[in-house]
C-alpha angles and dihedrals in degrees: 000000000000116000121183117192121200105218139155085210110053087156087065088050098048102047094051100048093050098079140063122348091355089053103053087035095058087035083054092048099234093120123027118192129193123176126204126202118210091218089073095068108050125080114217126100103250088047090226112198103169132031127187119293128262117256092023139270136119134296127043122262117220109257122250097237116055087036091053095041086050087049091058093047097059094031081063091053101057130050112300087242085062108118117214114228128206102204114209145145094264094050123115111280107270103216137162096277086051088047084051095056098039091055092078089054116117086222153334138214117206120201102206097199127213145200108006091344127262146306108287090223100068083055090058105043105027113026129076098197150358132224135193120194088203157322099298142086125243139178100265140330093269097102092038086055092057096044086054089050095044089045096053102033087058091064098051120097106267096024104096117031081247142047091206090056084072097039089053108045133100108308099011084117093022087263126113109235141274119255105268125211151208143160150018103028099240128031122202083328096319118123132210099247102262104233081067083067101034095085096228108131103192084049089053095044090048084053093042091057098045100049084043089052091040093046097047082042091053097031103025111015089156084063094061090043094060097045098036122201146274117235084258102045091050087057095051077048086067106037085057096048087050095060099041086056094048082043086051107055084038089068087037089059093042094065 
């Protein structure tokens, strides 16, 4: 997948991408990333790229031209079906099932805004969607930018050692995930469970399902909500809600 990101700040880009899954991604060939500064593409000496805003106020907003010359350019360098994304505050939520469908997609250009944020009318008359990572503000789109990118390139072929390590994290199965383990075997009087170490599978599995659907029903129940439940999945719901409660007056009593 190709993936251009107009940003005032490449160096930004670039560093982060260069360690750990998005290294050896982008080493492997399965993503390739190319950012574009607006900057690059005004004339003047000072290489404006924002001016106050219209109607008052603080702050400065990024100009239409040289972020809409820098769009086109990268627009041009990647395949003519690639959408091109503004990612702010107000966008739709970006979350795993939209990672999921973006990954098919031939490309993708990202617009990290700045500032105040950026003239409406390059929204209007230049951008396809727009994506928000969360209810917060930040400084600027750049590490919104990356988290899209993370979030997609991980499920491409040849980005993770295993198919099965994508299939099996938080919100594959609109789920979080269950608590993971290693050695050694016991921590300051704490065990690994020991059906993790029983090596049967359909037990583990079994285990693996109810502590992902108790700990979505205590973390994320909107999440479960939203999914619903199978007959056998509602059981293991139970079972799970049984023994936190027991768990729970246990640590009441201790102290």
């Amino acid at each position: 997948m190709r993936i251009a990101v107009v940003t005032l700040f490449p160096l930004m880009i670039r560093e982060a991408l260069r360690f750990g899954v998005m290294g050896r991604a982008i080493e492997r060939g399965a993503v390739a990333v190319e950012c574009f500064d607006p900057r690059d593409h005004v004339s003047d000496v000072h290489r404006t790229v924002d001016d106050r805003p219209y109607g008052g106020g603080p702050g400065m907003v990024l100009k239409y031209e040289p972020l809409c010359r820098a769009l086109r350019a990268a627009s041009l360098a990647l395949p003519p079906a690639s959408r091109r994304v503004y990612l702010a505050a107000d966008g739709r939520p970006f979350d795993q099932a939209k990672a999921r469908s973006v990954a098919a997609w031939p490309g993708l250009v990202l617009i990290a805004g700045r500032y105040e944020g950026v003239d409406e009318r390059l929204i209007e008359g230049e951008v396809d969607e727009a994506w928000s990572i969360g209810d917060y503000i930040l400084s600027g789109g750049e590490l919104p930018a990356l988290v899209v990118i993370d979030a997609i390139a991980r499920l491409l072929p040849g980005t993770l050692g295993s198919a099965e390590s994508a299939e099996q994290e938080s919100f594959s199965d609109g789920l979080l995930d269950w608590p993971h383990y290693t050695r050694p075997p016991l921590v300051d009087a704490r065990a690994v469970p020991a059906v993790l170490a029983s090596g049967d599978h359909a037990a583990i599995r079994r285990w693996r399902l109810r502590e992902a659907l108790g700990r979505t029903w205590l973390r994320r129940p909107d999440l479960l909500a939203q999914r619903g439940m199978s007959a056998a999945e509602a059981v293991l719901l139970e079972e799970f809600k049984g023994e936190h409660a027991l768990r729970a007056r246990s640590e009441r009593a201790k102290s």
